[in-house]
C-alpha positions in Angstrom: 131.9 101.8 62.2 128.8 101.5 59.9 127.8 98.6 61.2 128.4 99.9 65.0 125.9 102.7 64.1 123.1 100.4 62.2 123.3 98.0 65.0 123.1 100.5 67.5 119.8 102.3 65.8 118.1 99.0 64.9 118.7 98.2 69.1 117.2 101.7 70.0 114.2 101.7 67.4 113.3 97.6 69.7 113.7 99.7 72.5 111.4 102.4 71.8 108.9 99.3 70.2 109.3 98.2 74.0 108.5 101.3 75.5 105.1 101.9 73.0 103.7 98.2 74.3 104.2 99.6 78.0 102.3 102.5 77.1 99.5 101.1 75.8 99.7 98.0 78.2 99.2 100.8 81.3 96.7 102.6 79.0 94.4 99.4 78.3 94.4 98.8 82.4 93.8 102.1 83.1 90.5 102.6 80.9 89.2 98.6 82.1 88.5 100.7 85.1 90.2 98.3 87.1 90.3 98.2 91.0 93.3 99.4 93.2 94.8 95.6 93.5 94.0 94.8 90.1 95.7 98.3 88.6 98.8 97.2 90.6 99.5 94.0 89.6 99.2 95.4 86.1 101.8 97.9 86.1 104.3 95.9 88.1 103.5 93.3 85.4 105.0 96.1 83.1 107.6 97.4 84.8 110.1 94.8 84.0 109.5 95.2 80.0 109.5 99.0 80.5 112.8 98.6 82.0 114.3 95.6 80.2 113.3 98.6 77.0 115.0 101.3 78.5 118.1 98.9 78.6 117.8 98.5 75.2 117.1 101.9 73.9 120.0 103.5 76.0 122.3 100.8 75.3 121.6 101.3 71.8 122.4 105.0 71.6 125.4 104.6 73.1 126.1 102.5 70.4 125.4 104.9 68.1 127.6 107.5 69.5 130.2 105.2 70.1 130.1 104.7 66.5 130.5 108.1 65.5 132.8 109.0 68.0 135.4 106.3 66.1 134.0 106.6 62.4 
């Protein structure tokens, strides 16, 4: 169940990379001073990575415990 638990953190820690290059993605469109269209279509061009890293991060800590749980 070692490799359950490595697996599962090295999936997390990709998720959490994810969720760092949304935040600075939003934070680079937010100080271009961009207008109301242009702000928009910037963060919905983010929300699919955000989520897509959520995915990953949660999936990998359920890995995690999974693997404790059974080691």
């Amino acid at each position: 169940m070692q490799a359950l638990i490595w697996i599962g953190a090295l999936i997390s820690l990709i998720g959490m990379i994810g969720i760092i290059y949304c935040i600075f993605k939003v934070s680079r469109a937010k100080k271009a001073n961009l207008d109301d269209e242009a702000m928009r279509a910037a963060v919905q061009a983010v929300v699919p990575v955000n989520l897509a890293a959520l995915f990953l991060s949660v999936i990998g800590l359920m890995m995690v415990v999974i693997g404790i749980m059974l080691g």
